[in-house]
PASEBA-1860 file (N, C-alpha, C; in nm, 3 decimals):
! residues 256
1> XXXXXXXX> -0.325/4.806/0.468/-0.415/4.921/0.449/-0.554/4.873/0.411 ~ -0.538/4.772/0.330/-0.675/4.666/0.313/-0.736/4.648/0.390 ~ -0.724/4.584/0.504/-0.765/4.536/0.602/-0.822/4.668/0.727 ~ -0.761/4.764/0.736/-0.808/4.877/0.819/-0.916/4.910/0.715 ~ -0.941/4.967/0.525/-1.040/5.020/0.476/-1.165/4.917/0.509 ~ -1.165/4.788/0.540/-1.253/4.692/0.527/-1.273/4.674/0.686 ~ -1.431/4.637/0.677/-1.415/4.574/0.865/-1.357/4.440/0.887 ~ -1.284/4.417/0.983/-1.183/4.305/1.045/-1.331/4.175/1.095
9> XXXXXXXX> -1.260/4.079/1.076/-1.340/3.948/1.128/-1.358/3.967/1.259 ~ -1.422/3.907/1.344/-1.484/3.888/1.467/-1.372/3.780/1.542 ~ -1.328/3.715/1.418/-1.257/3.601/1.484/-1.086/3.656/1.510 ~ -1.070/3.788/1.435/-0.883/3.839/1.431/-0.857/3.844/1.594 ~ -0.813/3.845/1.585/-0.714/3.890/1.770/-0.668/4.000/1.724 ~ -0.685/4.126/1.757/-0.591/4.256/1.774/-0.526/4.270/1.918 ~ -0.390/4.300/1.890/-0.307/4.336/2.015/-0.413/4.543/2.001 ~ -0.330/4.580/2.169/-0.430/4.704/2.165/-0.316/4.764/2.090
17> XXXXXXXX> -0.203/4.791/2.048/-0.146/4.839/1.921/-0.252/4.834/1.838 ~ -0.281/4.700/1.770/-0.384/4.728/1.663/-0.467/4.766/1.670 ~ -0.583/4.773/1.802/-0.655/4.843/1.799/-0.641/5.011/1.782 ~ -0.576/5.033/1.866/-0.500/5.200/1.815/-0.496/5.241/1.702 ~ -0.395/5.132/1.613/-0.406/5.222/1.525/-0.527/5.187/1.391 ~ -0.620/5.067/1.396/-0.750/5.037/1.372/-0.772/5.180/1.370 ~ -0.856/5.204/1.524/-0.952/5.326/1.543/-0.867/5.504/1.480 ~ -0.754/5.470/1.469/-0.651/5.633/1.430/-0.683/5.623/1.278
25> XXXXXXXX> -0.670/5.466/1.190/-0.741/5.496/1.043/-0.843/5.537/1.031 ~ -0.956/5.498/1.106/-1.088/5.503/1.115/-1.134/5.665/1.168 ~ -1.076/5.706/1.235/-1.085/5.855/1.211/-1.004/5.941/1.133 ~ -0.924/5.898/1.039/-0.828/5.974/0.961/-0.911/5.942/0.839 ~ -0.980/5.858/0.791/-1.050/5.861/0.696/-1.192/5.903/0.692 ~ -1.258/5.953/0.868/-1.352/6.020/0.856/-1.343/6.193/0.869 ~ -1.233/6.220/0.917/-1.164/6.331/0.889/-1.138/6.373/0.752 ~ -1.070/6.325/0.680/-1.079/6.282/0.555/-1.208/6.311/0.482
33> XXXXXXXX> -1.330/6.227/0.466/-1.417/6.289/0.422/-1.466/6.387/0.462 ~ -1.488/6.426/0.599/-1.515/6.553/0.668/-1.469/6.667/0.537 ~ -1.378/6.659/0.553/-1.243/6.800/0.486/-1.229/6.836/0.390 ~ -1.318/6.670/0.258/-1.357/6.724/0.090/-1.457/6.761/0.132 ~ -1.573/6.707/0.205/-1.699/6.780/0.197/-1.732/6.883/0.273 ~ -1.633/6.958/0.361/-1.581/7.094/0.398/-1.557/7.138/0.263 ~ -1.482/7.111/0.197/-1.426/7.226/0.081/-1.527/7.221/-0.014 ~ -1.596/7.107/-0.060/-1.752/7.168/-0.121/-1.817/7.242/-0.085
41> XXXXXXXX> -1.863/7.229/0.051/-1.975/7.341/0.095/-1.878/7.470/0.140 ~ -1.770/7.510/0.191/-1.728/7.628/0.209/-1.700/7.684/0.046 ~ -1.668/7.631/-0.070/-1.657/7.661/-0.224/-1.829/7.745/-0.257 ~ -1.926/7.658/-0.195/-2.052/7.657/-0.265/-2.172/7.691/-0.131 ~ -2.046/7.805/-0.011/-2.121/7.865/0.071/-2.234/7.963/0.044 ~ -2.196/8.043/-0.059/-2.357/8.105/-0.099/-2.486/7.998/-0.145 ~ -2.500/7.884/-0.219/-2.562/7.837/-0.199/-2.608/7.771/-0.046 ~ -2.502/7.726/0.046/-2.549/7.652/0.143/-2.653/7.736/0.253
49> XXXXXXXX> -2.607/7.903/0.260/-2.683/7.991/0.340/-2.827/8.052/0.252 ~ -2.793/8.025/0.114/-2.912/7.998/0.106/-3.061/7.982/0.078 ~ -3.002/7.798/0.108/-3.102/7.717/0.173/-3.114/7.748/0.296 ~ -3.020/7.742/0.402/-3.069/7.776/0.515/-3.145/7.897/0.568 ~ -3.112/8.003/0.463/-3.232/8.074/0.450/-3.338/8.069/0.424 ~ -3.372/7.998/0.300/-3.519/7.985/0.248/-3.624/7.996/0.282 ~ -3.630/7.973/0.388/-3.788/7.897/0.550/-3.762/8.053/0.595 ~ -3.687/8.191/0.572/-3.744/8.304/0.599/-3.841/8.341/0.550
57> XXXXXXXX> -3.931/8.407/0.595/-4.024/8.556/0.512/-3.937/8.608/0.397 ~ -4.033/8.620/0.288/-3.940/8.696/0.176/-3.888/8.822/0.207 ~ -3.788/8.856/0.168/-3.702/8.958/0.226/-3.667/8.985/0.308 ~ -3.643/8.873/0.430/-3.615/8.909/0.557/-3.455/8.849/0.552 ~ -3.367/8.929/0.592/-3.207/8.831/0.600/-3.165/8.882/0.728 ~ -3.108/8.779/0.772/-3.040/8.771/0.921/-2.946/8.875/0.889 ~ -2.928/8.999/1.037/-2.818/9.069/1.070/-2.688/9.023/1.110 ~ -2.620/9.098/1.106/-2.517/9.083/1.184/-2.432/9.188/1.259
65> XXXXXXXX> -2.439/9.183/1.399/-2.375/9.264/1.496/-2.242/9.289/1.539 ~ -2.124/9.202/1.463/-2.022/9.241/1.468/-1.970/9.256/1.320 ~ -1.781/9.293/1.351/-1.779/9.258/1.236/-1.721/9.126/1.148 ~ -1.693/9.083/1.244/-1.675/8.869/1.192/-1.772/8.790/1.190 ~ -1.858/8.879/1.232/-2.032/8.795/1.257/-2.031/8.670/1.164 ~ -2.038/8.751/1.024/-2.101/8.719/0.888/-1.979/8.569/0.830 ~ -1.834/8.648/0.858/-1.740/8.489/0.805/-1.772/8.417/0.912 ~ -1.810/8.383/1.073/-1.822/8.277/1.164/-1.968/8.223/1.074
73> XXXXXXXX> -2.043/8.319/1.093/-2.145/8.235/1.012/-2.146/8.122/0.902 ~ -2.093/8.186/0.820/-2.089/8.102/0.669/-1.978/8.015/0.716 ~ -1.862/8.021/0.754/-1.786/7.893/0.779/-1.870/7.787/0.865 ~ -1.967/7.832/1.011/-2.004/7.724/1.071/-2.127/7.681/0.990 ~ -2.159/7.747/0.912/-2.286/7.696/0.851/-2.220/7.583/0.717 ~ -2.110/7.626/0.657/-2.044/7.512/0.529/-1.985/7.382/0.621 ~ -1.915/7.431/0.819/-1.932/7.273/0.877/-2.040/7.190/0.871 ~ -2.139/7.260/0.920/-2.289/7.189/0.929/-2.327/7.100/0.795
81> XXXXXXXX> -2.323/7.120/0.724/-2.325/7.100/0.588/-2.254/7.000/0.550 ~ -2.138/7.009/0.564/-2.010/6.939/0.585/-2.039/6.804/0.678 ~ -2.083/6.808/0.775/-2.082/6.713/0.848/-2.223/6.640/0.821 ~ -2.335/6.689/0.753/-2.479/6.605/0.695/-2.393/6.546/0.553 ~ -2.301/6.598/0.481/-2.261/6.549/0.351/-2.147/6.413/0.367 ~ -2.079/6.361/0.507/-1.988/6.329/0.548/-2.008/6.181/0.624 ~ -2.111/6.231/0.665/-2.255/6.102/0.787/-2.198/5.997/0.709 ~ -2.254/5.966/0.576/-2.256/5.848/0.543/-2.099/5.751/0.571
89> XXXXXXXX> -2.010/5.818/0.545/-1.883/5.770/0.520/-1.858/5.759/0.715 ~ -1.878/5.874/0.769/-1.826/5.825/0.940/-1.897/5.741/0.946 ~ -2.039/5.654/0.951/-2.095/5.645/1.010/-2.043/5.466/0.985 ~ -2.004/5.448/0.846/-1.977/5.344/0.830/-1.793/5.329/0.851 ~ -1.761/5.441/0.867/-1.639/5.410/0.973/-1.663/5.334/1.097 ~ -1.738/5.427/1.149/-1.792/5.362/1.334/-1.859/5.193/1.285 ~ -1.927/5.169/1.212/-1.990/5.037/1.189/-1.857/4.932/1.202 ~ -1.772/4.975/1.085/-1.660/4.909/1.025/-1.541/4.871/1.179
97> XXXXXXXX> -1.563/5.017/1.270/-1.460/4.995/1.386/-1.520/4.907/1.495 ~ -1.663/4.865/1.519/-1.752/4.827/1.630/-1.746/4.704/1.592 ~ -1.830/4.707/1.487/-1.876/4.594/1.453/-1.794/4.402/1.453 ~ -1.657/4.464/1.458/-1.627/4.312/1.469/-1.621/4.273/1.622 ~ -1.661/4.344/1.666/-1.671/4.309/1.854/-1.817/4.213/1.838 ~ -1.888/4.204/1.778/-1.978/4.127/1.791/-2.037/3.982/1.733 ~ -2.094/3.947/1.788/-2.057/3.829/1.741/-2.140/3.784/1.604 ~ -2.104/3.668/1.525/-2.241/3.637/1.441/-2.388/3.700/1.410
105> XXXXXXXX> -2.483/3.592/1.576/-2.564/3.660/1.575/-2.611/3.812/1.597 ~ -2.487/3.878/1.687/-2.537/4.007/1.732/-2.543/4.076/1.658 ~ -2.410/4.042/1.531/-2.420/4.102/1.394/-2.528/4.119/1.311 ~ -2.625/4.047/1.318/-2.746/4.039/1.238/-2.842/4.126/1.290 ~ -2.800/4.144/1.431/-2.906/4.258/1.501/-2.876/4.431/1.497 ~ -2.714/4.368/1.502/-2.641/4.542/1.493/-2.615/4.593/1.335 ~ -2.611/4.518/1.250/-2.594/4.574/1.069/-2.737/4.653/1.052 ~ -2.847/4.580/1.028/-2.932/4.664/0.999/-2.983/4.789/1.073
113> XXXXXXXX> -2.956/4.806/1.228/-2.969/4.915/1.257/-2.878/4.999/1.230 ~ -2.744/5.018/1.238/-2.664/5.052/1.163/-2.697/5.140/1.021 ~ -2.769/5.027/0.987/-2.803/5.128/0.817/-2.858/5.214/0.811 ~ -3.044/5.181/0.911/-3.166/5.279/0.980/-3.067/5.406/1.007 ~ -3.001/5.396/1.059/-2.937/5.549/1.162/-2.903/5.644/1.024 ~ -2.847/5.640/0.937/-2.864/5.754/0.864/-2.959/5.768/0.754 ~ -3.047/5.715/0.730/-3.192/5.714/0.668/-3.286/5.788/0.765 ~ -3.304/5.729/0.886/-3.366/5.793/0.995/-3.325/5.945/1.029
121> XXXXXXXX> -3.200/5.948/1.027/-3.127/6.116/1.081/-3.173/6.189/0.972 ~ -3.153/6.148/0.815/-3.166/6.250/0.669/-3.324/6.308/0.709 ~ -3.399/6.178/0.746/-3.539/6.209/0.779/-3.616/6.305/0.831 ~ -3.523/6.297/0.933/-3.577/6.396/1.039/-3.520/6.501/0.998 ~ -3.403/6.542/0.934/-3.375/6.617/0.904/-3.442/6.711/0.784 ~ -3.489/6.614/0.709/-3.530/6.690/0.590/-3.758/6.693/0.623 ~ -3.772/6.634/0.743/-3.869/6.653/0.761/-3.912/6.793/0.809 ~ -3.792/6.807/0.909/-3.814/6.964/1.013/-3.764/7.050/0.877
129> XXXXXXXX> -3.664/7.046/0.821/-3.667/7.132/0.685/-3.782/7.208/0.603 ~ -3.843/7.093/0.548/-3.953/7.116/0.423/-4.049/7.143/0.565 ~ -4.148/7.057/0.630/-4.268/7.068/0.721/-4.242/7.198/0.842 ~ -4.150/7.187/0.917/-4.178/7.248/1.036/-4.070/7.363/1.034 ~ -3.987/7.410/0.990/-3.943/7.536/0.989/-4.032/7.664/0.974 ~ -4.117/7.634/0.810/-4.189/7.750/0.823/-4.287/7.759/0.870 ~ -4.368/7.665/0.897/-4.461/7.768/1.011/-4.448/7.777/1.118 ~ -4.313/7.720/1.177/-4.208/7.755/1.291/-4.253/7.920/1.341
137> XXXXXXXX> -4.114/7.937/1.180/-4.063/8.053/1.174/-4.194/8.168/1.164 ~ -4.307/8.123/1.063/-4.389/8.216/1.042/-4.508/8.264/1.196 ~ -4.533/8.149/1.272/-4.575/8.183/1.399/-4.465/8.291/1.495 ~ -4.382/8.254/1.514/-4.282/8.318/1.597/-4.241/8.462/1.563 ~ -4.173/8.445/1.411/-4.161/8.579/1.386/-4.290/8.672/1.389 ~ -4.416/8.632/1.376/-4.540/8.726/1.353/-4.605/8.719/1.487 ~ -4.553/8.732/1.635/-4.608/8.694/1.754/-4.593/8.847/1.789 ~ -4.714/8.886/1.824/-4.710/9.004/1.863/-4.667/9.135/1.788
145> XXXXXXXX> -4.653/9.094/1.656/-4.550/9.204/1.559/-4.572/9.335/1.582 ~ -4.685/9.368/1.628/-4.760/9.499/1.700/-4.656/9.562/1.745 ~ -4.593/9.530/1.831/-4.591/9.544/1.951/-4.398/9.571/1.967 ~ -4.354/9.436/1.898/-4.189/9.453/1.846/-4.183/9.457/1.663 ~ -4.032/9.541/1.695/-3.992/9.542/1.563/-3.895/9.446/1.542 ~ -3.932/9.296/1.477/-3.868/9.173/1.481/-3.734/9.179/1.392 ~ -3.617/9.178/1.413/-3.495/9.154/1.349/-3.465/8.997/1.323 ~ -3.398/8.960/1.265/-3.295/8.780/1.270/-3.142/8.821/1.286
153> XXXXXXXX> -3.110/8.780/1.396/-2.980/8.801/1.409/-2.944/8.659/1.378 ~ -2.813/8.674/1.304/-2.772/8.564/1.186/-2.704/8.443/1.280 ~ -2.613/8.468/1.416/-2.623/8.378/1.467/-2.713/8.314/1.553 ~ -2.828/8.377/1.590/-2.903/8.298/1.694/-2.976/8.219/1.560 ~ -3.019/8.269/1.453/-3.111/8.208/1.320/-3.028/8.103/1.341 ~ -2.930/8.062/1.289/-2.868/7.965/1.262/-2.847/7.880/1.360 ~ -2.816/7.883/1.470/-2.783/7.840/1.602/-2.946/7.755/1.615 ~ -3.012/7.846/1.551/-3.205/7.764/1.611/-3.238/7.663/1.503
161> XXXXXXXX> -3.184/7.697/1.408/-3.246/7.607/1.273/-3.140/7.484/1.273 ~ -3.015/7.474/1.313/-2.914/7.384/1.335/-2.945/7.291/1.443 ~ -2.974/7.336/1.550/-3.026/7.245/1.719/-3.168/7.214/1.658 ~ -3.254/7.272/1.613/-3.389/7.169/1.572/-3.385/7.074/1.482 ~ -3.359/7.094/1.380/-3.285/6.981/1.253/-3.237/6.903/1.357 ~ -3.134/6.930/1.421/-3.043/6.853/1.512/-3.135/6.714/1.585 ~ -3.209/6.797/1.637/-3.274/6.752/1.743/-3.385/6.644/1.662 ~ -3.446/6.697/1.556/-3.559/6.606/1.498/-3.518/6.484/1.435
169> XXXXXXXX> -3.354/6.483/1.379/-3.273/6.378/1.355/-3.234/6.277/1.430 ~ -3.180/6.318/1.584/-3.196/6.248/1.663/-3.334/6.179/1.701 ~ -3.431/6.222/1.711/-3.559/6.208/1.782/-3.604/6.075/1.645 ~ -3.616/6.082/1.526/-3.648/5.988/1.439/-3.540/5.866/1.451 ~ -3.451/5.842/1.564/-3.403/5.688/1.568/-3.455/5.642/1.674 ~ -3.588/5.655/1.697/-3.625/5.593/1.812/-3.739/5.476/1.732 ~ -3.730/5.432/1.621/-3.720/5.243/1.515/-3.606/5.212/1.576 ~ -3.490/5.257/1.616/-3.390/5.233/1.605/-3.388/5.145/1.765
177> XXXXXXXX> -3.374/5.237/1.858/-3.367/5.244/1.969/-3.462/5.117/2.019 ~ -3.559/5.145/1.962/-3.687/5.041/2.039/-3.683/4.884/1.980 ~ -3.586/4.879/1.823/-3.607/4.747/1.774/-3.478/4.703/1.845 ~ -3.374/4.755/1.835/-3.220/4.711/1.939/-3.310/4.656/2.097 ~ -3.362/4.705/2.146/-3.389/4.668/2.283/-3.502/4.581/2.267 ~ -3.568/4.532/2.150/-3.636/4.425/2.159/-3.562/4.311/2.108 ~ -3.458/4.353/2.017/-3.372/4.249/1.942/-3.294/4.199/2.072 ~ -3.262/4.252/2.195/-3.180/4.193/2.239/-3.298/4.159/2.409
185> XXXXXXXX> -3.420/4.155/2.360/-3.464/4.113/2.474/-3.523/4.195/2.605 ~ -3.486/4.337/2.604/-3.564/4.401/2.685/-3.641/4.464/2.696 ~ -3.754/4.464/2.613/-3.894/4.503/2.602/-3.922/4.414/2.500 ~ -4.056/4.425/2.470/-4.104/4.315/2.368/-4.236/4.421/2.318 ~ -4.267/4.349/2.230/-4.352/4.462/2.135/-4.517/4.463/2.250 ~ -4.564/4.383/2.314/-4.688/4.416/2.365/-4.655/4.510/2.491 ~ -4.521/4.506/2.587/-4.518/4.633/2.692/-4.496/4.713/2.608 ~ -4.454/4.773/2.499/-4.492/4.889/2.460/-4.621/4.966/2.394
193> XXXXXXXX> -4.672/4.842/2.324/-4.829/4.854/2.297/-4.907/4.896/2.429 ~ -4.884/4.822/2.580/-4.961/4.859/2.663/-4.917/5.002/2.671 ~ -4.769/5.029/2.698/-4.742/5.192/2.777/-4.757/5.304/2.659 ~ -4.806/5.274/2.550/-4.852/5.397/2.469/-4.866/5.504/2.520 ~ -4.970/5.529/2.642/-4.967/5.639/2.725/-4.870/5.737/2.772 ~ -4.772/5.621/2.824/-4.635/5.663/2.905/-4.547/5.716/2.762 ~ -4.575/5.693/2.650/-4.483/5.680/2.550/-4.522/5.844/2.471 ~ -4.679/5.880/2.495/-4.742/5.998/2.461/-4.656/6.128/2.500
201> XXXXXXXX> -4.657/6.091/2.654/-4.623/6.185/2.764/-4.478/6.226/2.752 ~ -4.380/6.150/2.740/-4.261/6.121/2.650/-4.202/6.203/2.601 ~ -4.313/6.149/2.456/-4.296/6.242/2.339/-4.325/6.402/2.344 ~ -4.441/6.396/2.403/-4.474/6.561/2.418/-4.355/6.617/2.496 ~ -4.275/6.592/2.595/-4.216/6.636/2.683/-4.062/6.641/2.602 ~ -4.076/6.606/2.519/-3.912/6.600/2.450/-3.972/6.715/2.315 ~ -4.034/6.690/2.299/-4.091/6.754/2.190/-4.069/6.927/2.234 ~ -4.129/6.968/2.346/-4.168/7.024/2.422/-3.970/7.108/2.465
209> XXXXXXXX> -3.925/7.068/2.484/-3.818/7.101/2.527/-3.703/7.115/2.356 ~ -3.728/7.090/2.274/-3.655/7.147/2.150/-3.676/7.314/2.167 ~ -3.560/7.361/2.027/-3.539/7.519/2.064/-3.707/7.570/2.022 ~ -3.778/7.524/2.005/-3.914/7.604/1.964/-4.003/7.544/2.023 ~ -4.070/7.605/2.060/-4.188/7.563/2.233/-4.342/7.647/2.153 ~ -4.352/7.674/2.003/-4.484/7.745/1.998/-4.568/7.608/1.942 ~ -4.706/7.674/1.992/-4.805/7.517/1.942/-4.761/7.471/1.792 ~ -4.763/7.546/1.716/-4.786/7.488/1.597/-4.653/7.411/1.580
217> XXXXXXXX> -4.527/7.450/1.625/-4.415/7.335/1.568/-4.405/7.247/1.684 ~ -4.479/7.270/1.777/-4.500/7.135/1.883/-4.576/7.049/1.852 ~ -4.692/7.042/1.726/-4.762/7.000/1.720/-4.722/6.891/1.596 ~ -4.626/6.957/1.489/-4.580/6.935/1.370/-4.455/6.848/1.450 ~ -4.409/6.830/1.564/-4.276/6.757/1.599/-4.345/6.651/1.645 ~ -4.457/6.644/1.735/-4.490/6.532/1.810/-4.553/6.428/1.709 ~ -4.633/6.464/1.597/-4.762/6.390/1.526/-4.592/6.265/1.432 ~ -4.497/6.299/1.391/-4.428/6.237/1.336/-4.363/6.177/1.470
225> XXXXXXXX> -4.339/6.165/1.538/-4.281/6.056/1.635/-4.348/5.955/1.710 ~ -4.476/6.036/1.701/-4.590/5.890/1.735/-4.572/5.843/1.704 ~ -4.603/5.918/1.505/-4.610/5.767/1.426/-4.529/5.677/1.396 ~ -4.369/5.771/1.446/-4.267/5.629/1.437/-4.243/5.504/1.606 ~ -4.310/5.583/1.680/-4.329/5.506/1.773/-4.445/5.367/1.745 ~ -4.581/5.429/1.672/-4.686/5.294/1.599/-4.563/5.179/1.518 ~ -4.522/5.277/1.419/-4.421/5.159/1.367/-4.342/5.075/1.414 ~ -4.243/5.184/1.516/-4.186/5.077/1.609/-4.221/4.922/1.649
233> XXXXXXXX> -4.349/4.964/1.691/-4.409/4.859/1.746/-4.441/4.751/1.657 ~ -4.494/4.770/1.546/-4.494/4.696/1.427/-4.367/4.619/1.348 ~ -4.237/4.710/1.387/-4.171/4.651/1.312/-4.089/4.564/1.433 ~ -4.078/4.574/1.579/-4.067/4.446/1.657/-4.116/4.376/1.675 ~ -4.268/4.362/1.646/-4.335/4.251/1.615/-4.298/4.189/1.499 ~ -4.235/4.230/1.399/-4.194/4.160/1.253/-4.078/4.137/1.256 ~ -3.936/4.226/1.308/-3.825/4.155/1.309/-3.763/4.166/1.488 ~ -3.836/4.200/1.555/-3.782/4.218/1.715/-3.747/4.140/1.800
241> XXXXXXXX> -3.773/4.016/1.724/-3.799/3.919/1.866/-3.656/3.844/1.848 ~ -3.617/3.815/2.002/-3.489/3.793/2.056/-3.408/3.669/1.936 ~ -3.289/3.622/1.887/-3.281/3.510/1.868/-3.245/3.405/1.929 ~ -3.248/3.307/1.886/-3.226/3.164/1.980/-3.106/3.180/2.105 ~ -2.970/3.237/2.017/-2.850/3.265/2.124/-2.887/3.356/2.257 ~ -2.970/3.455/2.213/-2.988/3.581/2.281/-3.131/3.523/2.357 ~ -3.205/3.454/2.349/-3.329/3.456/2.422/-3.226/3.327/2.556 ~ -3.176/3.187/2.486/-3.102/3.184/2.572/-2.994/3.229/2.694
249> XXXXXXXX> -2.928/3.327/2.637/-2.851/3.391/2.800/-2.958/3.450/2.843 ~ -3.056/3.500/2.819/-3.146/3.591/2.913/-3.208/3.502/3.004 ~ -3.250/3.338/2.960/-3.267/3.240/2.994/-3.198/3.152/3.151 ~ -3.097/3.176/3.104/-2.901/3.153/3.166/-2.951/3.221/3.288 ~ -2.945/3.424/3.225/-2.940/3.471/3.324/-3.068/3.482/3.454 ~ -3.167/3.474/3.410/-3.266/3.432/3.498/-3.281/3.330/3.573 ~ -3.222/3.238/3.533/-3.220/3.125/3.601/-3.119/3.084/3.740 ~ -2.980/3.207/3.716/-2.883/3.196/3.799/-2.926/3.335/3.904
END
């Protein structure tokens, strides 16, 4: 049982039995945390809705049009919750199950990104939170108010504030993305310094396609991914560059 809670050497031989049942611990113990930190946030669901309220207009609370509306809500909203309170423990499941596939050096390239990925996700997450929800929300809901009488229906609210979080979490591992592909040799920090341009266009266009398309949270999504794109670049110039094993096969392979 030792040996499944801990990651396995690089050097073990697993028959695919062991691998099986390797990867069946490795999700029984992220299940596992999943399911206490399910029963926290479904216990301490009035707090979790809300926060996810908060980034409303004062006094504005999401409807609801049926009559299960309101329990689908609060249960998928204590998963959501559930699964940001949980990250840490899967994530170092998945590390713990991958990671001995690699070797030494690759190890040195794949641990620390590894770590980035949920620092980076909280990020983005708690960036679109505090910065870009409300004046999200406050442009959108006040568009035309003339004109409509604006309601929040409780699942599309939630459904929008869940896929953007979502989305801005994902979008902040791109340190991630860009130092892995210099660590292992396929880009290097000056082609990306040159394609800045290409990298602009990119960004706006991903930016651009999240659940909210008004200037102001297009504007509040793109200005933070530049700047982790500048860094990027900075931090493969400081730890990006290929190592000896790895600049060799690329070496190998060019040559054959």
């Amino acid at each position: 049982m030792a040996r499944r809670i801990r990651p396995i050497s690089h050097e073990d031989r697993l028959s695919v039995v062991d691998h099986l049942g390797e990867l069946r611990s490795r999700l029984f113990l992220s299940l596992l945390a999943f399911i206490v930190a399910f029963s926290l946030t479904s216990w301490q669901n009035h707090l979790v809705l809300e926060i996810v309220n908060r980034p409303l207009p004062d006094g504005l609370k999401p409807i609801t049009l049926g009559p299960a509306e309101a329990f689908y809500s609060t249960i998928t909203n204590s998963a959501y919750a559930a699964l940001l309170l949980a990250m840490p423990v899967i994530l170092y499941q998945l590390y713990a199950f991958i990671l001995p596939a690699f070797s030494k050096t690759e190890r040195r390239v794949a641990l620390p990104l590894l770590m980035l990925v949920p620092v980076l996700f909280i990020s983005g997450v708690a960036f679109c939170y505090f910065l870009v929800l409300d004046p999200a929300l406050e442009f959108l809901l006040n568009f035309n108010d003339d004109e409509f009488r604006t309601e929040v229906r409780a699942r599309d609210y939630y459904s929008f504030v869940t896929m953007i979080m979502l989305a801005m979490g994902i979008g902040f591992q791109i340190p991630v993305g860009l130092l892995a592909a210099s660590r292992l040799g396929i880009v290097t920090p000056e082609t990306l310094a040159k394609n800045r341009r290409y990298a602009i266009v990119v960004i706006a266009v991903a930016a651009a396609l999240l659940p909210t398309i008004d200037p102001v949270s297009l504007m509040l999504e793109m200005v933070p991914l530049l700047l982790l794109y500048e860094f990027s670049i900075w931090l493969c110039k400081w730890f990006g560059r290929p190592s000896a094993e790895i600049s060799d096969r690329l070496a190998s392979a060019e040559g054959s």
